[in-house]
Each structure stands twice: as C-alpha cells, then as structure tokens.
C-alpha positions in Angstrom: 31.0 -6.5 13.2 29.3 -3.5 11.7 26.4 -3.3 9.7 26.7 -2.2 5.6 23.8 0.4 5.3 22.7 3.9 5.7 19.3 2.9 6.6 18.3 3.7 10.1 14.9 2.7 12.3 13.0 5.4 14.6 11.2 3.5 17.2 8.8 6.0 18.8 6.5 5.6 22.2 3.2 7.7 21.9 0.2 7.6 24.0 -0.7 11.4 23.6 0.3 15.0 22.3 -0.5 13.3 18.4 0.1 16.4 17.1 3.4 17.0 18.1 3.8 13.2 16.9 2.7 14.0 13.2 4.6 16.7 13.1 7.7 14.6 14.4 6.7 12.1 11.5 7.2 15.1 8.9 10.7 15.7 10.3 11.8 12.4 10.4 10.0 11.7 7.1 12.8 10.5 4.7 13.4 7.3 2.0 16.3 6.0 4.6 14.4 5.8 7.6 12.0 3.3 8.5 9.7 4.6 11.5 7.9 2.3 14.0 5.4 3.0 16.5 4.2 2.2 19.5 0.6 3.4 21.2 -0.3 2.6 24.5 -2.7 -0.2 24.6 -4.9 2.1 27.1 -5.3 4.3 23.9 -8.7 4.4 21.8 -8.0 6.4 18.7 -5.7 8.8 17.0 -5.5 10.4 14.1 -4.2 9.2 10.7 -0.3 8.8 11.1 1.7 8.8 7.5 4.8 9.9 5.6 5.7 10.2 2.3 9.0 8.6 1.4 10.1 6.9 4.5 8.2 3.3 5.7 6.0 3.2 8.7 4.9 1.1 11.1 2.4 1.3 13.7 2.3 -1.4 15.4 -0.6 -4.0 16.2 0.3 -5.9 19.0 0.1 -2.7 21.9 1.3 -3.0 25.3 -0.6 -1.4 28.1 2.5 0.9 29.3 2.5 2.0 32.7 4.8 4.6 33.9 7.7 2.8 36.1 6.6 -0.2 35.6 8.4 -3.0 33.5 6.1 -2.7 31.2 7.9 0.1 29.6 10.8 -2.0 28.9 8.7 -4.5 27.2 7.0 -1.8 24.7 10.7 -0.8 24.0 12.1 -4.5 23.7 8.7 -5.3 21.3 9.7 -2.0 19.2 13.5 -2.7 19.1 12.4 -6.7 17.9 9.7 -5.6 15.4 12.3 -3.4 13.6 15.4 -5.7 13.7 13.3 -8.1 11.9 12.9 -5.7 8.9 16.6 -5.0 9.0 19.1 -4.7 8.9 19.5 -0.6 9.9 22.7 1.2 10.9 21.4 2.9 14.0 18.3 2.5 16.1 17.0 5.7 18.1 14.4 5.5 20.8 12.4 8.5 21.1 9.0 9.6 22.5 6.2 10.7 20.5 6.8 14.1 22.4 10.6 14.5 21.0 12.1 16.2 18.0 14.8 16.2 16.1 17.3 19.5 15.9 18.8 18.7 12.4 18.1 17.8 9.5 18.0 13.9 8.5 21.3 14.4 5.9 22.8 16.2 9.2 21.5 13.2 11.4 22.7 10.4 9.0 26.0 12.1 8.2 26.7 12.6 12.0 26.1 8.9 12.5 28.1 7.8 9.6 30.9 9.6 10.8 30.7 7.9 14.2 29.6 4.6 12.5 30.2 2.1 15.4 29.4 3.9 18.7 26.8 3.3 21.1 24.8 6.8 22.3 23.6 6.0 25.6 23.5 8.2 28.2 25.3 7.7 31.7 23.6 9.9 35.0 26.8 11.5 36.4 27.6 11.5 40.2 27.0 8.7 42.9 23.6 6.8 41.5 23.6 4.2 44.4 20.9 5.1 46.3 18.4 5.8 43.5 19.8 2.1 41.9 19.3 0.5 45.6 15.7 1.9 45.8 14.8 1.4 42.4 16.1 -1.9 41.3 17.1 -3.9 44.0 14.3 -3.9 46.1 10.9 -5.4 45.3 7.7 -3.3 44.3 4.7 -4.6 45.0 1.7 -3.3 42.4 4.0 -1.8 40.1 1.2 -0.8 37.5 0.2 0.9 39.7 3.1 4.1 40.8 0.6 6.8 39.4 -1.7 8.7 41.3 -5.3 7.4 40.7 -8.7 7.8 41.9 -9.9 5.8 44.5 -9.3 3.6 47.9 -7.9 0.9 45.9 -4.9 3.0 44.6 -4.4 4.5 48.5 -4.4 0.5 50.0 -1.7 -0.5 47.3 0.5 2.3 48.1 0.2 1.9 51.8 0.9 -1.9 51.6 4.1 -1.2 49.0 5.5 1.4 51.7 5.1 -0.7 54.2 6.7 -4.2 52.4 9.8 -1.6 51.4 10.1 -0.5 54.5 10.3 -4.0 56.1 13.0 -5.0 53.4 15.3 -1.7 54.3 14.7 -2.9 57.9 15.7 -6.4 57.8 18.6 -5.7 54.8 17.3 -7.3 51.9 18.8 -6.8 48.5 18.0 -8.2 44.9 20.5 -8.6 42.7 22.9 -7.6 45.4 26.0 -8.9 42.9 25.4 -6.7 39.7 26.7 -3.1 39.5 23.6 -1.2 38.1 23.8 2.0 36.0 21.1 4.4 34.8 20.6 7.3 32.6 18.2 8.7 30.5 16.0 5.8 28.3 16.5 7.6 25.1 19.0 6.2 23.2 20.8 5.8 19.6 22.5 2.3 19.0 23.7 0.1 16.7 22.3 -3.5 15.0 25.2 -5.3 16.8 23.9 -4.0 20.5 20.1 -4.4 19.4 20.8 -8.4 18.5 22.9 -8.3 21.9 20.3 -6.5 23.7 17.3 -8.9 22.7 19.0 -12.4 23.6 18.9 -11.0 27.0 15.0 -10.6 26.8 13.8 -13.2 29.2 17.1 -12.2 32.0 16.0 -9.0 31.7 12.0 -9.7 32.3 12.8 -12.0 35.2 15.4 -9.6 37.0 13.5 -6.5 36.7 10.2 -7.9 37.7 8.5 -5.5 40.4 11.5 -3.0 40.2 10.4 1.1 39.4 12.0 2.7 36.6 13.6 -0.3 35.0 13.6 2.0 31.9 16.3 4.1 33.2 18.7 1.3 34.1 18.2 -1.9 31.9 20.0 -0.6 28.6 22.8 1.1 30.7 23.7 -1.6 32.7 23.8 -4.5 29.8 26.2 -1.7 28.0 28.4 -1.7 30.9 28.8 -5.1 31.4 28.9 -6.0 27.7 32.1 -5.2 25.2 30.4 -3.0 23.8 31.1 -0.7 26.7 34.3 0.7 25.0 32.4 1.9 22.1 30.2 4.5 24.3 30.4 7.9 22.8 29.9 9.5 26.2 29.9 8.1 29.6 31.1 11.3 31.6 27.8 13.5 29.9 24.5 12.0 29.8 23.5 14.5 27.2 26.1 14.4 24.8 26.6 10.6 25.4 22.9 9.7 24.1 22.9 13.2 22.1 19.2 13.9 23.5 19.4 17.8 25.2 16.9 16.9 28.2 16.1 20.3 30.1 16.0 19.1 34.2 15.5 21.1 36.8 15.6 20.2 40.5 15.3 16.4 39.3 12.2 17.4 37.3 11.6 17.1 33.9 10.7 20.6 32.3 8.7 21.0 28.4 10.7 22.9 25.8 8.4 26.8 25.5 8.7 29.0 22.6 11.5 30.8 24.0 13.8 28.1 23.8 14.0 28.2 20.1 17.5 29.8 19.7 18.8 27.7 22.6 17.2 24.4 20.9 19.0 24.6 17.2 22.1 26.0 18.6 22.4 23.2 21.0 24.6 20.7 18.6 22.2 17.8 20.0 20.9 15.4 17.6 17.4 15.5 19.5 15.6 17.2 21.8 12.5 16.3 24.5 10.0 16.9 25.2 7.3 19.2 24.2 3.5 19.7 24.8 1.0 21.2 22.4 0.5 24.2 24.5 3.5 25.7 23.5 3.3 24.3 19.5 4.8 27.0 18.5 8.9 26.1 19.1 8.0 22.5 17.2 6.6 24.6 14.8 9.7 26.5 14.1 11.9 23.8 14.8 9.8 21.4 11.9 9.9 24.6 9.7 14.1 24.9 10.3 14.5 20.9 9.4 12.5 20.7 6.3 14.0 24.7 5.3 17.7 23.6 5.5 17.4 20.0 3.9 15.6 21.8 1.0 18.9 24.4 0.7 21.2 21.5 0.3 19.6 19.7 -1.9 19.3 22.3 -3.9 22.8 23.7 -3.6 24.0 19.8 -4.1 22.2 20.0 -7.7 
C-alpha cells in the first residue's frame, strides 16, 4: 500500500550510557523525525533528554526489561504502538540508546526514499536450528531471570531451569514444533504497512513466546518470513546490509565500537552502527561531529 510521507519514527531502548543517548538525540535531531523512548522501568533518573526541531517522546508507561526475556519484545511492541498512533511515518527504526547513526539525516531519508517499500531486517546466515530449537521451542522457566545476580535465589532458579530443559531434550519435547523460526539481529528499519501487520499479531506473539530466551532475536524475523512482506526484504543473504546496522561480532560476542574504528565506522556505507560505551566517547564524538559537519555543507551548498 505505501505510506505518502517523508516523516520517519526513531524508537530507542535506553537504560544506561545517557550520554551516548543525548548525543544520539543531537544526530538524530531533525524537523522529520519524530523520536520515542523507552527507559527501563528498573531506572530511577536520567538526565534531561531534548532536541530542537524534531518531536520527542519519552515515554510514561516503562516496562521493566530484562535481558532474554519477553519482556524485551513487549518494550519494543509498546514503542512500535505508541508511535504508529502519532503517524503515519515512512520508516520505523529500532535502535538502542547505545547506537549511532553514520550519515547524515538528508543521507538517511534520501537512502530510504530511494528504497521506499523495503523491509531492513536482518537474516543470521548459516544453519540457525539449534540456537532456534534451544531458544524458542523449548520452555524457560524464570526467564527474568538469565542474568547473573547475587544471591542463592538466582543459583536455585538456574539449577531448576537446567534441569526442566534437560528433561524436555530427554523425553523430545518441542513447542511450536510446526513453525519454521528465523533470527537475526533485533535492530531493524521498516515500514507503516509491516508495523500495522506486526501489531495485530501482539497477543500470538505474547502467548507463543512466553518462557522462550531471546525472543528479540527471532519474533520480527519470523512474522517477515511467513508474511508477504517477505519479498520486499532488502537483504536476506547479509544480516548487516539487510537491516543496514554494521554490528562488530567476534567469536559470537558482541564487541563496543573504540576510537580506532573511526575511519572503518563512516566508510562503512551502513546506515547505523552499535554499540558504544562512554569509555571510549571519543569515536561518538567524531562521528556526532561528522553528521552535524556534512548536513551543514549541504545545506549550505543547496542555498
């Protein structure tokens, strides 16, 4: 169907790093976007968020996040339905409050324009069926509870989960046996059409992800493959390029952009990049200072 506007919504997770989150808000600062945001529940204060010419949101009703748990999914869905009803927008893009962009927002919007229609999700490459099997199609019991914390009460929980997964490997049971799941990254640029899509499926997607680990990485990838808007994918055989966020993995861990990586970061062709930590402020710094630099040049060359 296609939506008729240049307008597009930033929906941004934060719990920590706010200074690498304002200075995300003064790249993404701009009378086209609309930016909302989402702080962990488990968060007490924070400083003063604002922008200039764009609209922002920071959202009321918080979610207590925990990592793995569904509960991430539902601070995205809660973000994805608080902007659509102050839409319409041409593309949504789920970032963290540890992310930047690499261009400019007349680069961004332009590069979206031109491929006005397409759905940037990113697809994991390779045979995904045992991390799928363990993730999503067995059940997890205390799943607020995956992270390391203090205590007996944290050491009982994950004894007793070990032990109930090990018993369902053992005697072959399998949840949602008939779907063919797909994951990727959860960071992801898409389009009104898939967010109305997306959020009719709210309540399928609570119930069949309940006590799974990682839902995140497999709910949006596996409506999109089953859906028609599978043929509008930009990307399915890159993860990267498909949801245009250059991710830095090593060994299957997750390593921070350093201030080394600036000349790898803008040359990259990515729309985004994540993440970053305030230890190493100086590459945001540089990359903030390249956004707001080259936007000014073509304004004023467009004059």
């Amino acid at each position: 169907m296609g939506i008729k506007t240049d307008r597009h919504a930033y929906l941004i997770l934060a719990h920590h790093e706010f200074g690498i989150l304002e200075r995300l808000l003064a790249a993404l600062d701009d009378e086209r976007n609309s930016i909302y945001i989402h702080i962990d529940s488990k968060v007490v204060s924070w400083p003063e968020l604002k922008v200039h010419s764009g609209v922002l949101h920071v959202l009321e009703n918080r979610i207590d996040v925990r990592w793995g748990d569904l509960s991430v999914v539902e601070a995205e869905l809660l973000l994805f339905r608080t902007a659509i009803n102050e839409g319409p927008y041409a593309y949504y893009h789920l970032i963290s409050g540890v992310d930047m962009p690499l261009l400019n927002q007349s680069q961004i919007h332009a590069f979206f324009r031109k491929h006005s229609g397409k759905e940037f999700i990113g697809y994991s490459c390779g045979d995904q069926s045992l991390q799928l099997s363990r993730k999503v199609q067995r059940y997890h019991l205390f799943p607020g509870s995956f992270r390391k914390d203090a205590g007996i009460a944290y050491e009982l929980k994950r004894i007793i989960r070990a032990v109930v997964l090990r018993f369902q490997l053992l005697v072959g049971l399998r949840r949602n046996d008939h779907i063919e799941f797909k994951k990727g990254t959860q960071w992801v640029s898409v389009t009104e059409d898939f967010v109305s899509y997306l959020l009719d499926k709210e309540k399928v997607i609570k119930a069949m992800y309940k006590m799974t680990f990682c839902a995140d990485e497999v709910v949006l990838q596996t409506i999109c493959w089953h859906s028609r808007f599978r043929g509008q994918l930009y990307d399915v055989d890159n993860e990267g390029v498909g949801s245009q966020r250059f991710i830095r993995w090593k060994d299957n861990i997750l390593h921070d952009w350093g201030n080394e990586d600036i000349e790898e970061l803008l040359n990259s062709g990515y729309m985004f990049a994540r993440k970053f930590n305030s230890i190493q402020m100086e590459v945001v710094d540089q990359i903030l200072k390249h956004i707001l630099s080259s936007e000014a040049n073509e304004k004023t060359n467009a004059e």
